[in-house]
C-alpha positions as CSV (number, residue, x, y, z in Angstrom):
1,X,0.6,-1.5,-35.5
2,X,-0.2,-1.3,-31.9
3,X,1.1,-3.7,-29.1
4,X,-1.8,-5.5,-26.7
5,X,-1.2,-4.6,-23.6
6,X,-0.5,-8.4,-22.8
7,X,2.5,-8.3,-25.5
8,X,4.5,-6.0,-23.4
9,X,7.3,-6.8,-20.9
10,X,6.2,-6.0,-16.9
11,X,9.0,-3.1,-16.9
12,X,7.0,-1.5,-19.7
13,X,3.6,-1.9,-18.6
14,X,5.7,-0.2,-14.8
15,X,7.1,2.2,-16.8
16,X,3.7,3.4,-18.0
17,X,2.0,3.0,-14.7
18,X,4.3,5.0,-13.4
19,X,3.7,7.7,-16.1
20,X,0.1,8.0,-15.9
21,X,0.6,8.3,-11.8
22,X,2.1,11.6,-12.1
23,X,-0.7,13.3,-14.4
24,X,-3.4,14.9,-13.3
25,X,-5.8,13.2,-15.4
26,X,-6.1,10.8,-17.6
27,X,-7.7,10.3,-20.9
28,X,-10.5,7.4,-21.5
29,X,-7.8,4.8,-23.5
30,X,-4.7,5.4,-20.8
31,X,-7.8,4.7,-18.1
32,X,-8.4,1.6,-20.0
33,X,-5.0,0.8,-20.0
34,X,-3.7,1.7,-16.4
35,X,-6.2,-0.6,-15.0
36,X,-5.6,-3.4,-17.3
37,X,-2.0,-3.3,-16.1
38,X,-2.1,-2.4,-12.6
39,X,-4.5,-5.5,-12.4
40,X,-2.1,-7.7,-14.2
41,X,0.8,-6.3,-12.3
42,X,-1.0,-6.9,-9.1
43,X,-2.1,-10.7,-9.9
44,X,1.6,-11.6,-10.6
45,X,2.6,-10.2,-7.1
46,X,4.2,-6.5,-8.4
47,X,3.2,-3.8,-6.4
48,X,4.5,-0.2,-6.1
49,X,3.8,2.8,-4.0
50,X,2.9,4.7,-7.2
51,X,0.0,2.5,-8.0
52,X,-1.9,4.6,-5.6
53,X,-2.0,7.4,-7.3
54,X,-2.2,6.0,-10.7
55,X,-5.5,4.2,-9.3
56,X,-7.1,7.2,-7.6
57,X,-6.6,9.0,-11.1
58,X,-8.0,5.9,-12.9
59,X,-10.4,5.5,-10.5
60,X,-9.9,2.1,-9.3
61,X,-10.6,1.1,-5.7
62,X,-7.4,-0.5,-3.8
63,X,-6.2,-2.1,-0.8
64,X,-3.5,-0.5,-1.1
65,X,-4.1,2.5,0.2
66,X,-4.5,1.2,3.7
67,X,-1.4,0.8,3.4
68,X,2.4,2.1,3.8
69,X,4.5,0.4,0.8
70,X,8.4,0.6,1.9
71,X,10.4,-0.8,-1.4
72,X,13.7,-0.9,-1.7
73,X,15.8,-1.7,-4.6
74,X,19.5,-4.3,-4.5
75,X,20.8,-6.8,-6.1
76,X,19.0,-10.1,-6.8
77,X,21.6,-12.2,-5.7
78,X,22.0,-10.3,-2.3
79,X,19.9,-11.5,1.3
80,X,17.7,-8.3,2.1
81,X,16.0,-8.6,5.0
82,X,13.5,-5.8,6.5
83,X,13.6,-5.3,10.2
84,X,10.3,-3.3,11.7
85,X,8.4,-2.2,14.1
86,X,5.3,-0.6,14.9
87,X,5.2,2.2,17.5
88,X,1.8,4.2,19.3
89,X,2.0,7.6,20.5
90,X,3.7,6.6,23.3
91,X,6.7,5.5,21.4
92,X,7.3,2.5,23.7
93,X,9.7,0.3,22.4
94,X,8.7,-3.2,21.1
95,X,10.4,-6.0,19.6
96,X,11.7,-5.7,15.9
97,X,9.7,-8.1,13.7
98,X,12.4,-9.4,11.0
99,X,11.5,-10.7,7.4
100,X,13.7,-11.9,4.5
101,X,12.4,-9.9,1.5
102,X,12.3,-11.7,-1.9
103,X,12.5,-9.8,-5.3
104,X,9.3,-9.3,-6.8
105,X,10.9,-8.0,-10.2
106,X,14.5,-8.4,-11.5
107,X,16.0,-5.8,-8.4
108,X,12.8,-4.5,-6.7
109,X,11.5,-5.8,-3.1
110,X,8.9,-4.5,-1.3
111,X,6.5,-4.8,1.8
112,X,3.0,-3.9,2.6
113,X,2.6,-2.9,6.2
114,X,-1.0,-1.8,7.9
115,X,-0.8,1.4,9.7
116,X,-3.9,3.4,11.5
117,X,-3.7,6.7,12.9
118,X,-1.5,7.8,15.7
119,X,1.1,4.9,14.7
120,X,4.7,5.3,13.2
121,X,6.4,2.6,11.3
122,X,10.3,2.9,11.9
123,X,12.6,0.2,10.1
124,X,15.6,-0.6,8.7
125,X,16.7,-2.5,5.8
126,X,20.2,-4.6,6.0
127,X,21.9,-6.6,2.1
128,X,24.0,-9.2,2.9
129,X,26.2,-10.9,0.5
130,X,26.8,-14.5,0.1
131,X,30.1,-15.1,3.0
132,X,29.9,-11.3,3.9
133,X,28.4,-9.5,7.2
134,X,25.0,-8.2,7.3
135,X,24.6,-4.5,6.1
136,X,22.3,-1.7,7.3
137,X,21.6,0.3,3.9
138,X,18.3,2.1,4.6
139,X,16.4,3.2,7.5
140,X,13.0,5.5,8.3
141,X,10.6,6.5,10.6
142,X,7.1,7.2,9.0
143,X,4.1,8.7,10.7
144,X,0.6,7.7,9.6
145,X,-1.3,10.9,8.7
146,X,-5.0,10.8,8.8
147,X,-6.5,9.9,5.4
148,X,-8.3,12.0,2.9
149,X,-12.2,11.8,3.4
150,X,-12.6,10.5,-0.5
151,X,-9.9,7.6,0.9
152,X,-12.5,5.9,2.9
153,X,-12.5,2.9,0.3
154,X,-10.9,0.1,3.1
155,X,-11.9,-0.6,6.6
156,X,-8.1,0.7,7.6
157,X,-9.5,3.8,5.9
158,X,-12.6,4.0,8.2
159,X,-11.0,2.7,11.1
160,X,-8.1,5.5,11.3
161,X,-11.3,8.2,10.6
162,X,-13.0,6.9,13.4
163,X,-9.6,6.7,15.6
164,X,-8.9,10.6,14.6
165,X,-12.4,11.2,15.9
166,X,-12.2,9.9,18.9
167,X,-8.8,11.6,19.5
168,X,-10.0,14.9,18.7
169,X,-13.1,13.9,21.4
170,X,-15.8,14.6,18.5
171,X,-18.0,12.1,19.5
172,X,-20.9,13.2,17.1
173,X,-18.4,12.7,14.2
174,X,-17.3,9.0,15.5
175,X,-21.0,8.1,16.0
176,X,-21.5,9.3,12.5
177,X,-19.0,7.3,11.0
178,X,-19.6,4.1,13.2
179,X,-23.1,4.4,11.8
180,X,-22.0,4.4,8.2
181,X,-19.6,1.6,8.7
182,X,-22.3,-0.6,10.2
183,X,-24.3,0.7,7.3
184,X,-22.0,-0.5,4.9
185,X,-20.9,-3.8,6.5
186,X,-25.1,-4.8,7.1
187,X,-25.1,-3.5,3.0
188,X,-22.0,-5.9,2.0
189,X,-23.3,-8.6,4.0
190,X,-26.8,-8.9,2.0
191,X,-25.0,-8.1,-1.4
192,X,-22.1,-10.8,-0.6
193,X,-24.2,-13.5,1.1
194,X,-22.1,-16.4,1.7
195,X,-23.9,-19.8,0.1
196,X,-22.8,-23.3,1.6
């Protein structure tokens, strides 16, 4: 007898997700399956890096890949809080935005942050236990490469295309791309009409 998808814990249906993500392809009834989970996952607040790819095999469009997913993985019972910052190509130094991260499954947090092109994320991650002094544990610097023309999906996507244009001076190839966003929005707009 086959479980229903629904029957299954969130670990499994994560542990499955994250097996399909690292195929090349998938077959019609893991397709099926992969979306039905990610978007059950996703409703109930349980998001991973690795849906990205599972998605882009699946073929299910996704906000997140606009954007950088920094997880990190402690004890429930500990304070985690994420310190970041987001830096241009000048690296000048601004304030450190601080958040408390809560779990979103048994020992996983994680944070959704908006890059576009040209910017670097650098954080840090401290634990604290209950009484105890604050810990640093993690830390990084990530740069935000352009995005893959079929990764267009978001307006992050177009917007970094249309930044990478302009800082590569191809002004034919930013005019381009403003035009098809326009397109697109104008397109949205009449398909998505707003009714009061």
């Amino acid at each position: 007898m086959l479980l229903k998808l629904q029957e299954l814990h969130d670990s499994a249906k994560i542990a499955f997700v994250k097996y399909c993500s690292g195929k090349e392809n998938l077959d019609e009834s893991q397709t099926i399956l992969v979306k039905e989970a990610v978007n059950f996952l996703e409703k109930k607040g349980i998001r991973f890096s690795f849906f990205n790819n599972a998605k882009k095999i699946a073929g299910i469009n996704s906000d997140l890949y606009d954007k950088t997913v920094i997880e990190h993985l402690a004890n429930p019972s500990k304070k985690i809080r994420l310190y970041y910052r987001i830096l241009d190509e000048s690296m000048q130094n601004t304030e450190f935005i601080t958040e408390e991260l809560k779990p979103m499954l048994g020992p996983f947090f994680s944070k959704e942050i908006a890059l576009f092109f040209g910017e670097m994320l650098q954080y840090y991650i401290t634990e604290q236990e209950a009484g105890k002094e604050e810990s640093v544990v993690s830390s990084a610097l990530i740069n935000k490469e352009p995005d893959e023309p079929e990764e267009l999906n978001g307006i992050y996507g177009w917007i970094n295309e249309m930044y990478l244009t302009l800082s590569l001076k191809d002004e034919i190839s930013f005019m381009d791309l403003l035009n098809k966003f326009r397109r697109n929005q104008v397109i949205a707009e009449k398909l998505f009409e707003l009714k009061e």
